[in-house]
C-alpha positions in Angstrom: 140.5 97.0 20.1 143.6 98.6 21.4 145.2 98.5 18.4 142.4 100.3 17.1 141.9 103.0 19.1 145.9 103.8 19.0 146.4 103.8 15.5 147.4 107.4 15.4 150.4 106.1 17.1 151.4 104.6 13.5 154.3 102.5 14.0 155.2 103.1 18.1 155.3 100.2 20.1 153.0 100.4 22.8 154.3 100.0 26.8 152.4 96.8 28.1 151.1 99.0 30.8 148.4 98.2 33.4 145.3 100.8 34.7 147.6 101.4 38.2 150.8 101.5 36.0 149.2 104.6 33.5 147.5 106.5 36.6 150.9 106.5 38.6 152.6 108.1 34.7 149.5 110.5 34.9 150.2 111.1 38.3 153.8 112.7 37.5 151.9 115.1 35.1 149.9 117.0 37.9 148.8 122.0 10.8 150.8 121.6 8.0 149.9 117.8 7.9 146.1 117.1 8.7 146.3 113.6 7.8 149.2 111.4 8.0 149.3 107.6 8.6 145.8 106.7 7.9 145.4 109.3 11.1 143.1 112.8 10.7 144.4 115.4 12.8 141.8 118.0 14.7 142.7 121.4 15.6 141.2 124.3 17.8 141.5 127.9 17.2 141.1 130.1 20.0 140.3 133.3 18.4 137.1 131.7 17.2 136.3 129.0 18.8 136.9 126.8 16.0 137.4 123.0 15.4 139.1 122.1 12.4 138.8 118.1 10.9 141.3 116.8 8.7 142.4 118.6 5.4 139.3 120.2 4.5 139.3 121.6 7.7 135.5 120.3 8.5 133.6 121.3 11.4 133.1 119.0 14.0 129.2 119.1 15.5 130.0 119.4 19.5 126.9 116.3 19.8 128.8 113.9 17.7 130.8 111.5 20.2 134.3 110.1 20.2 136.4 107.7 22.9 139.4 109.0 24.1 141.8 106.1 24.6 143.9 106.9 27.4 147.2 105.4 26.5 147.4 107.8 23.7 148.3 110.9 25.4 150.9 112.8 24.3 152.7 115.3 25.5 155.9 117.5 23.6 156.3 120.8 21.8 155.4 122.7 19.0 157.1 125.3 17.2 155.1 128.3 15.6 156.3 130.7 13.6 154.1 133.4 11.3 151.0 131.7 13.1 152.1 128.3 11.6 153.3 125.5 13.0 157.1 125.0 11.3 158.6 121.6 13.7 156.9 119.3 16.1 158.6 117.0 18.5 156.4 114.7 20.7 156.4 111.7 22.8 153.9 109.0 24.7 153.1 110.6 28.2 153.9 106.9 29.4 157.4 106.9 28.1 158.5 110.4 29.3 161.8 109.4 31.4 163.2 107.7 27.5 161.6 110.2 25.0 161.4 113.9 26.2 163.1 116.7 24.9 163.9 119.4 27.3 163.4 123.2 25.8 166.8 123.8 25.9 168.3 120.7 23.3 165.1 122.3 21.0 165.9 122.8 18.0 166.4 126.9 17.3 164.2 128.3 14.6 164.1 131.6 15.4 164.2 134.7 15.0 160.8 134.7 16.9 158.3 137.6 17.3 157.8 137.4 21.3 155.0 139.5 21.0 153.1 137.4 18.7 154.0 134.1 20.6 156.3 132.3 17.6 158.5 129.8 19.5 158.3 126.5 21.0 155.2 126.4 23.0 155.0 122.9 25.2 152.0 120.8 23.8 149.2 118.1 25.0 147.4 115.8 23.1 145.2 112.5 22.8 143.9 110.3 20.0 140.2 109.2 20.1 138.0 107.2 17.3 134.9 108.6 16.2 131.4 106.9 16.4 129.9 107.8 13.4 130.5 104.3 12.3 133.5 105.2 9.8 135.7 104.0 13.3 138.6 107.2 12.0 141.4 107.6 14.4 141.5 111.2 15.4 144.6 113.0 17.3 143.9 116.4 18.8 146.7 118.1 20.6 146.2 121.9 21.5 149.6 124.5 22.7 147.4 127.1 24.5 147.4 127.6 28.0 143.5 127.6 27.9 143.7 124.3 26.1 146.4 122.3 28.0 144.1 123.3 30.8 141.2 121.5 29.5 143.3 118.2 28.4 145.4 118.3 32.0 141.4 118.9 33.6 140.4 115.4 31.1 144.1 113.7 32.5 143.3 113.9 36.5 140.4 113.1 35.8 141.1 109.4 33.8 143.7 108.9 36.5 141.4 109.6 39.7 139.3 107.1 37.7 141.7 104.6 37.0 143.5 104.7 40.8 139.3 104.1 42.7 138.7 101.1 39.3 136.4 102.6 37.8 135.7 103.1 34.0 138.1 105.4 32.9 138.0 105.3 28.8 135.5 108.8 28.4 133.3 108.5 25.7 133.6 112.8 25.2 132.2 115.5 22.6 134.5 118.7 21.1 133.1 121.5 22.4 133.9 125.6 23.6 133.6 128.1 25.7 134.7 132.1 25.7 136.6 134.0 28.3 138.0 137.3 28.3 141.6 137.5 28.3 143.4 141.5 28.6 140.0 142.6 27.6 139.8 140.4 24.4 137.4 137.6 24.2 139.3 134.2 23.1 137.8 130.9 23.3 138.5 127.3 24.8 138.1 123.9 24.2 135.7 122.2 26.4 135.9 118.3 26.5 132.2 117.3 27.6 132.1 113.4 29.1 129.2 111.6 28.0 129.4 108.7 30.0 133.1 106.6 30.9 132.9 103.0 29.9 135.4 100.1 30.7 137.6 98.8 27.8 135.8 95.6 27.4 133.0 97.7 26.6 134.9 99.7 24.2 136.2 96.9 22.7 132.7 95.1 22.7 131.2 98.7 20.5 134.3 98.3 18.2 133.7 94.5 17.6 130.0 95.0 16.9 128.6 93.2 19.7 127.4 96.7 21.5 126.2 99.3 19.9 126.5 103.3 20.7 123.0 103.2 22.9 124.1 100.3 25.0 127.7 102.1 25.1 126.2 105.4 26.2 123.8 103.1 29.3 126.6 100.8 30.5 125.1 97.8 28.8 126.9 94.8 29.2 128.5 93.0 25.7 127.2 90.0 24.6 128.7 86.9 25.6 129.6 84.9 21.7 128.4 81.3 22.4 131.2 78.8 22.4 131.1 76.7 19.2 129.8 73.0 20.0 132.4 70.6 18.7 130.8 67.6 16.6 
């Protein structure tokens, strides 16, 4: 199951972390590639509102679900240049005090236009696996304000939930909302929880023994009966 839900992390080895060990990480917290890796990438415009799946850029219905697995947030920075992402450099929230880059050893691309936000812009992200029963691993990072907002919001969240034990794995739809920004209307994601489950559940859905219903209503898995020896 875990190796499942973090595919998007291709290669990276994983930190053997525990629930305490991720919400204390979390705690210190408070595109030109669409597919890559066997992973589909999902991106938010806010000028429309806009999710955009994988390379033909499908639409993503806001009542489909997807579980977020929460030792796949990501955190790093993206560099934009003629509304394009040109360099990416990211990291595993968990592994922060080994991997970050600070925005001075960045990498110079410029010259930038200031005035229509082309430089390194710092960037948060997560990977979750759809339910539609094609199991895809999905990474969605956003660079807005608006939208590290909404992830950080999703973040305290997993870890006020993981610190009081309770399930902290959201099962969450893509979603938006407007606001008006220097009397323009722009758009933001909204992450809407369906219902958190505990990883054994999670790992129960993905193993077949649970489907979405019981998932969605906290259902226990079913127990496999231990093979009789003859």
């Amino acid at each position: 199951m875990s190796n499942s839900l973090t595919a998007f992390l291709g290669n990276a080895n994983l930190p053997a972390l525990s629930d305490e060990d991720m919400a204390a990480a979390l705690q210190e917290h408070s595109d030109e590639n669409p597919t890559a890796g066997g992973v589909t990438y999902l991106s938010f415009s806010g000028k429309t509102g806009h999710y955009s799946l994988g390379r033909n850029k499908d639409d993503v219905d806001p009542d489909d679900l997807f579980l977020l697995e929460p030792q796949s947030i990501i955190e790093g920075w993206v560099c934009w240049k003629s509304n394009k992402p040109v360099s990416r450099v990211e990291w595993s929230i968990y592994q922060r005090k080994a991997q970050a880059v600070r925005e001075e050893d960045l990498e110079d691309k410029g010259p930038y236009r200031t005035n229509m936000g082309e430089g390194w812009q710092p960037l948060l992200g997560f990977g979750v696996m759809s339910t539609d029963g094609e199991m895809a691993s999905i990474k969605f990072s956003v660079t807005s304000k608006s939208g590290r907002n909404a992830v950080d919001d999703m973040i305290e969240e997993i870890k006020k939930r993981m610190q009081a034990g309770e399930p902290s794995m959201p099962l969450i739809g893509f979603d938006s909302e407007t606001f008006v920004a220097q009397e323009q209307t722009n758009y933001k994601p909204s992450l809407i929880v369906e219902t958190w489950v505990t990883r054994e559940a999670a790992a129960a859905y993905f193993a077949g023994d649970l489907d979405l219903d019981g998932l969605i209503e906290g259902k226990a898995p079913k127990k496999k009966r231990a093979s009789r020896k003859k």
